[in-house]
LOMIBA-172077 format. One record per residue (C-alpha): residue number from 1; x, y, z. Coordinates in Angstrom, 2 decimals, decimal comma, padded with zeros to 5 digits. Layout:
N
[NUM [X Y Z]]
...
This chain:
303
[1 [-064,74 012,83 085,65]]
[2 [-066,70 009,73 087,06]]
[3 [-064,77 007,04 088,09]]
[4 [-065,28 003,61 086,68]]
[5 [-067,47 001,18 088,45]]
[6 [-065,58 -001,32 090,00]]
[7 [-066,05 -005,16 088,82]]
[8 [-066,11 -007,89 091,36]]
[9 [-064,93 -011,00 090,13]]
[10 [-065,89 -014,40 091,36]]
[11 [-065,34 -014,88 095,25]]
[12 [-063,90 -018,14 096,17]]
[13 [-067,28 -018,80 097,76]]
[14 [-069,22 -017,84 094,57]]
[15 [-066,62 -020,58 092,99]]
[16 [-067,58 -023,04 095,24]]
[17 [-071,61 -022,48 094,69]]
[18 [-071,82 -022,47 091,02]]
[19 [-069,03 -025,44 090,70]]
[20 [-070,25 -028,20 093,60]]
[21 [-069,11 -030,98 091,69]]
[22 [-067,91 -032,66 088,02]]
[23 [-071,36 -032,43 086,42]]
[24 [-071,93 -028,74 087,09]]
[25 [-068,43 -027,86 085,87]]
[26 [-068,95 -029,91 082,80]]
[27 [-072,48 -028,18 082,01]]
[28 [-070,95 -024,97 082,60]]
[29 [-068,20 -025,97 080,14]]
[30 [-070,02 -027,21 077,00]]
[31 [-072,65 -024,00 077,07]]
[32 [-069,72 -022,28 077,13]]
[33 [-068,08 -024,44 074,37]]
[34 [-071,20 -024,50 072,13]]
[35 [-073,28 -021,95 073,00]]
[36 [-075,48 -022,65 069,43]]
[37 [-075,30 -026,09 069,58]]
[38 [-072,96 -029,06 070,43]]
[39 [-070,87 -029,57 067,13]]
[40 [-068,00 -032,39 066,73]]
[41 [-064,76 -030,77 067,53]]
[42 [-062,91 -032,74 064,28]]
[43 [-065,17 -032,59 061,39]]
[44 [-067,86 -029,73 062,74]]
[45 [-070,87 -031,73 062,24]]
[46 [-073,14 -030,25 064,38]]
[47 [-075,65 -033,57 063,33]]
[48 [-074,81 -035,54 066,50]]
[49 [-076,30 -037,60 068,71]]
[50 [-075,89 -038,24 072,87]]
[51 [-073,98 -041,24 074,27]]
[52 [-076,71 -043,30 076,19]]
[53 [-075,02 -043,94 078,88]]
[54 [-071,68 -041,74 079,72]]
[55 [-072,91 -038,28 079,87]]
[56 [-071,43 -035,26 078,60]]
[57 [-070,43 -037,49 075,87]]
[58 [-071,73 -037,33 072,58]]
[59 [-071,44 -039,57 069,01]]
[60 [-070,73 -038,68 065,27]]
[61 [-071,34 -040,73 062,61]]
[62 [-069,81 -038,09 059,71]]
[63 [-066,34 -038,42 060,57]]
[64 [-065,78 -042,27 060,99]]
[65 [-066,79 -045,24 059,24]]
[66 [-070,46 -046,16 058,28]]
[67 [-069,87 -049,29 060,88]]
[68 [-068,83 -047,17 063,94]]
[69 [-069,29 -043,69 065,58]]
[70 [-066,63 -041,28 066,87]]
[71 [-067,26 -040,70 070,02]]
[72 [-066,16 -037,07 071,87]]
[73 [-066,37 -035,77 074,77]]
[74 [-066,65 -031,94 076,45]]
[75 [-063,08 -031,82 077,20]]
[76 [-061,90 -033,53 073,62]]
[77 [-060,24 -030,39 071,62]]
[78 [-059,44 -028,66 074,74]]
[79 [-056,49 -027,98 076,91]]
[80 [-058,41 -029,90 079,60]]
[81 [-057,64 -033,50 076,84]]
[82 [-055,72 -036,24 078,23]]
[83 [-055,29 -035,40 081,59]]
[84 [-056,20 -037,56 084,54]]
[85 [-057,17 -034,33 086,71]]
[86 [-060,81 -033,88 087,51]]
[87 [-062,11 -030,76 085,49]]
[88 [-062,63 -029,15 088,69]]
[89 [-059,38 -029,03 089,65]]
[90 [-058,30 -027,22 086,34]]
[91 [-061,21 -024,89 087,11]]
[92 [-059,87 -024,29 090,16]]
[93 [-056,71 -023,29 088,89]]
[94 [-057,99 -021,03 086,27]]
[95 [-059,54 -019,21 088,85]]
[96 [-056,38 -019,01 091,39]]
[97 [-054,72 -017,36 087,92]]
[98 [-057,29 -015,14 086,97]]
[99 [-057,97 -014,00 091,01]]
[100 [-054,23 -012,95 091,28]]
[101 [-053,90 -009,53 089,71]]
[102 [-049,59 -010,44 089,42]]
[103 [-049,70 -013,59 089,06]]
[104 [-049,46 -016,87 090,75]]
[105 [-046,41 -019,54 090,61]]
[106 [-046,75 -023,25 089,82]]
[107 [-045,18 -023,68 093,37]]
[108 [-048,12 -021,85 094,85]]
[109 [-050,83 -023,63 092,90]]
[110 [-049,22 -027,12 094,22]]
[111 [-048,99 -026,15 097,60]]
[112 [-052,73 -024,84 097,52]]
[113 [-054,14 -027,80 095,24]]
[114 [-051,99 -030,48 097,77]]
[115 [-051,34 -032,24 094,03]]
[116 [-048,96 -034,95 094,29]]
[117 [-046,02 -033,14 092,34]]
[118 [-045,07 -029,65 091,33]]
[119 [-044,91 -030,80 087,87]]
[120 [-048,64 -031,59 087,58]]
[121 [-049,25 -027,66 088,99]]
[122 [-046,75 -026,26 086,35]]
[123 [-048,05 -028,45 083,38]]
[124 [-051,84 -027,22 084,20]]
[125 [-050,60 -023,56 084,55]]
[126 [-048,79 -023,67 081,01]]
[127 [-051,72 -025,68 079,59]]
[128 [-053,83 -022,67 080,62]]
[129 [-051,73 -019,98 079,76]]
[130 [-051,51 -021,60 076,20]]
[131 [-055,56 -021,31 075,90]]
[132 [-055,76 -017,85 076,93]]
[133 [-053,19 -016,89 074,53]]
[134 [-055,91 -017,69 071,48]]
[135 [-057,37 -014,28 071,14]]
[136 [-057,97 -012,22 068,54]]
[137 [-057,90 -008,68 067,96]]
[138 [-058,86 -005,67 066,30]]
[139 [-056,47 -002,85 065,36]]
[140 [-056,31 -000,26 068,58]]
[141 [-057,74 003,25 068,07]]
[142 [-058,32 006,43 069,82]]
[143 [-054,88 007,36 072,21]]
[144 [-052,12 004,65 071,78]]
[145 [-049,51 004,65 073,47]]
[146 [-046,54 001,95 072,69]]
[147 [-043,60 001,16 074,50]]
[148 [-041,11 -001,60 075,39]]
[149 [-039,15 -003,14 078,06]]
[150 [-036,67 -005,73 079,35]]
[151 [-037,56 -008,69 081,44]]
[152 [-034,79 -010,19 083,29]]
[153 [-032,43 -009,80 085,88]]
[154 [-029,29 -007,20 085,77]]
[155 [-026,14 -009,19 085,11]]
[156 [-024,46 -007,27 088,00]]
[157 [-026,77 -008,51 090,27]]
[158 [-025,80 -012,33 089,40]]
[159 [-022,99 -014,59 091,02]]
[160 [-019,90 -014,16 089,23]]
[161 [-019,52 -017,80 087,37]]
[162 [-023,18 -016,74 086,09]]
[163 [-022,40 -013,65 084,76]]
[164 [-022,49 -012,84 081,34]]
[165 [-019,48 -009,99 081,48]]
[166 [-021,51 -007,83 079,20]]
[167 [-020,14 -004,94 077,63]]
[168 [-020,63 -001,84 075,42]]
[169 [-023,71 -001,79 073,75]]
[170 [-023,95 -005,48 073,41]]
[171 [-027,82 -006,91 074,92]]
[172 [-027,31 -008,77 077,61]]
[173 [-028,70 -012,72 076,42]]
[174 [-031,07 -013,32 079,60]]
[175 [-033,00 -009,55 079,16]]
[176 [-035,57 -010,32 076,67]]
[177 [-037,47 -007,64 074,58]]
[178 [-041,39 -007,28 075,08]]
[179 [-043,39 -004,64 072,81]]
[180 [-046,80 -003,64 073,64]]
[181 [-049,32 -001,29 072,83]]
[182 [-052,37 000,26 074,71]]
[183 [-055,67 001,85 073,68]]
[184 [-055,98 004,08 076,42]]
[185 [-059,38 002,91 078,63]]
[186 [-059,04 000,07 076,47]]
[187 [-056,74 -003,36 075,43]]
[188 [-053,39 -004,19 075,63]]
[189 [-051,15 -006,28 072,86]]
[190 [-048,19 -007,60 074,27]]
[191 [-045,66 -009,29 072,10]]
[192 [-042,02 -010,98 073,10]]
[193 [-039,40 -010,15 069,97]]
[194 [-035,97 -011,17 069,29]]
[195 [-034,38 -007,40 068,61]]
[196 [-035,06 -003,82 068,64]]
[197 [-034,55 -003,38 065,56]]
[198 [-036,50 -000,35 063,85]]
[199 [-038,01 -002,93 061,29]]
[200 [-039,25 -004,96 064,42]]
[201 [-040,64 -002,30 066,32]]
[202 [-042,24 -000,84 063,16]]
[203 [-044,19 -004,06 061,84]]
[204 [-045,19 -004,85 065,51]]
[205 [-047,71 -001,21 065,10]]
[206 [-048,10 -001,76 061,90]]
[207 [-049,86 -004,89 062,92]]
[208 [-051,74 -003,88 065,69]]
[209 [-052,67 -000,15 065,86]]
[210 [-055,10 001,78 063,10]]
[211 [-053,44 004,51 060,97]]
[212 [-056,50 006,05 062,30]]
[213 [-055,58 006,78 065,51]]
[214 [-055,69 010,07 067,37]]
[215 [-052,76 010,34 069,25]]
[216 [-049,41 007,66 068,46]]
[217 [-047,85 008,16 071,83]]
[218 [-043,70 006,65 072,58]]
[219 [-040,78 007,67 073,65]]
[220 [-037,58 009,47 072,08]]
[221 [-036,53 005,98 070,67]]
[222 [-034,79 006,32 067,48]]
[223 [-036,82 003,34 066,48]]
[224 [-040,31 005,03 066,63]]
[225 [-039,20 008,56 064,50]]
[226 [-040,15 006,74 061,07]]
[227 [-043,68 005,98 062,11]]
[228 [-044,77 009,85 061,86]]
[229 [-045,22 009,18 057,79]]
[230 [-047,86 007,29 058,45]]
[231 [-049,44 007,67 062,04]]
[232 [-049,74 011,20 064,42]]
[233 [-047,17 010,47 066,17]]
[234 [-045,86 012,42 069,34]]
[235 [-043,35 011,76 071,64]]
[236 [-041,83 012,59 075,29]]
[237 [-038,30 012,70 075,72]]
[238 [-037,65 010,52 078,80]]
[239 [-033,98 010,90 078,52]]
[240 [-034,65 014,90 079,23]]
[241 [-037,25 013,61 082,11]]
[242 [-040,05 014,67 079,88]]
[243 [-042,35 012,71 080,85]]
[244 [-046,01 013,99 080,43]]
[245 [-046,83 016,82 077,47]]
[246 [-050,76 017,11 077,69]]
[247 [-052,44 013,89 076,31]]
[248 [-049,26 012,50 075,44]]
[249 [-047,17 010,07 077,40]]
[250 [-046,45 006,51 078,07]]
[251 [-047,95 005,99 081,73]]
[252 [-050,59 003,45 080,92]]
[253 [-047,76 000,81 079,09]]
[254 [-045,47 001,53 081,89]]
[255 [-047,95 000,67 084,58]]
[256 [-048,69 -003,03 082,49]]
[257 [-045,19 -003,85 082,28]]
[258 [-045,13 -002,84 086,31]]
[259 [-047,55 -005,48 086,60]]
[260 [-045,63 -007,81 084,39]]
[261 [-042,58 -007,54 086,26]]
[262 [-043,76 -007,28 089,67]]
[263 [-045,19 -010,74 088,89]]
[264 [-041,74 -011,96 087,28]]
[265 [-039,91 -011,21 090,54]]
[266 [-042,66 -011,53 093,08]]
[267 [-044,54 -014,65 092,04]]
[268 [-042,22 -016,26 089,25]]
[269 [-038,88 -015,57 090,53]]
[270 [-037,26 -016,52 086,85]]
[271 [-038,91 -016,72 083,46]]
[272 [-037,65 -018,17 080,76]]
[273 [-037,16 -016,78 077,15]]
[274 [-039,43 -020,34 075,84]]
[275 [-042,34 -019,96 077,83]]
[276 [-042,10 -016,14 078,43]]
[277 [-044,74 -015,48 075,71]]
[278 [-047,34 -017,86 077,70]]
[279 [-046,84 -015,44 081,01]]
[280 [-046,89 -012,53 078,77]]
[281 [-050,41 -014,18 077,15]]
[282 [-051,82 -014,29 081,06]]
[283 [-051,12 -010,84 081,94]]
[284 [-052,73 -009,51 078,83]]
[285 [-055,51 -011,67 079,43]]
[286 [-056,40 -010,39 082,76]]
[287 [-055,48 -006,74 081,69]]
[288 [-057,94 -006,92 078,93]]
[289 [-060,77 -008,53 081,14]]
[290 [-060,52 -006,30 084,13]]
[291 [-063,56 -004,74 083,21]]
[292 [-065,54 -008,40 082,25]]
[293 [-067,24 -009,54 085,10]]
[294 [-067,58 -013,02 083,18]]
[295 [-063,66 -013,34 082,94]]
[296 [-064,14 -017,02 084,23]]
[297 [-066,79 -017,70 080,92]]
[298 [-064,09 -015,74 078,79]]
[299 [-061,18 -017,92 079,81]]
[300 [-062,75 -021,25 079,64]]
[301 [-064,30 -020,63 075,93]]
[302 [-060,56 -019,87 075,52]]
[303 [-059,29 -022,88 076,22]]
């Protein structure tokens, strides 16, 4: 079998060519916005008119009164709005994210960026993560495989007056529950949930893989068995270490959530269960654009 071509993404020095200064990230940013046109991002009237003297900005009459025109600019609608950060520096930032295949901490990005707080690094990183989360997606076909995991730290592992003295079956409250799915050559979906309850794990593939797949490949977990009415679905019993039988296994989901919590423990240190579905949103971002060697257009339109 060939191997896949490898895609090169944007060198730092390739960064610093095609984004010089404010105006060239700013061009690159509304043909990315409005590729057909420049419309106005609160009524959609695509009828507007440049601002004569402050560039990149642009007037509509259709959404204000006859006396006055609402005026926009390239970063109004965006995640980029009401910030008093050049749009170079949150273009910067995108790229540190996208560049680092586990991750990269708020602390890092302020220590790199030399901004004045580590606030300001961890409110652009969120901001971001919240844009790339918009994406939409078709049902996954062809080999599937669907697993979940645990993100958070073992309670024996913790200093005793943070422990959480967890017993029996009882879920510990700081391990939270992600689901995903995987086409395999293909995308991720990545979801955080609040149980594992068989009705949770059921509408999650329900929502996001085809009855028309090939192959519906999990583990022995009771929570899965249901799903053969409706999809061909196979299992390995991990508890047996049966791990591979042919096609069918769950190697490709286990090696995201590797990534996932290599960057929890390596580059996050803690994550909590609030903003958990924004790192989970960045991971399947980059997963699903490893192949895109315009992952910097794809994130920007994003946000």
């Amino acid at each position: 079998m060939a191997s896949r071509k490898r895609i090169h993404q944007m060198t730092f020095a390739q960064w610093e060519a095609a984004f010089p200064d404010e105006a060239a990230c700013k061009a690159y940013l509304t043909r990315n916005r409005w590729p057909s046109g420049i419309s106005c991002p609160r009524c959609g009237n695509v009828e507007v008119k440049a601002h004569g003297t402050m560039e990149f900005n642009w007037l509509c009459n259709a959404c204000s009164p006859s006396s006055t025109n609402y005026r926009f600019s390239v970063i109004a609608g965006t995640v980029f709005e009401n910030t008093n950060k050049p749009l170079r520096d949150w273009f910067r930032v995108v790229h540190l994210m996208l560049t680092s295949k586990k991750g990269i901490s708020a602390l890092q990005v302020h220590r790199m960026m030399g901004f004045g707080s580590y606030s300001t690094a961890w409110y652009m990183c969120m901001r971001v993560r919240a844009g790339l989360a918009n994406e939409d997606f078709r049902k996954l076909m062809g080999i599937v495989e669907v697993d979940e995991t645990f993100v958070g730290g073992k309670d024996e592992n913790r200093h005793w007056q943070k422990k959480n003295h967890v017993r029996g079956g009882n879920m510990d409250p700081n391990k939270f529950v992600v689901i995903g799915a995987v086409q395999r050559a293909g995308n991720v979906v990545a979801r955080v949930i609040e149980n594992t309850k068989t009705e949770t794990f059921e509408n999650f593939v329900r929502q996001f893989v085809s009855i028309k797949v090939s192959i519906l490949a999990t583990d022995d977990a009771r929570a899965y068995i249901s799903l053969g009415g409706d999809y061909p679905h196979h299992a390995v019993r991990h508890r047996a270490k049966n791990y591979v039988v042919g096609a069918v296994h769950t190697n490709t989901i286990e090696g995201f959530w590797s990534l996932i919590k290599r960057g929890v423990m390596g580059s996050y240190h803690k994550v909590s269960r609030k903003y958990l579905p924004l790192y989970v949103a960045e991971f399947q971002f980059r997963y699903n654009n490893r192949s895109n060697p315009n992952i910097f257009a794809a994130a920007i339109r994003g946000c």
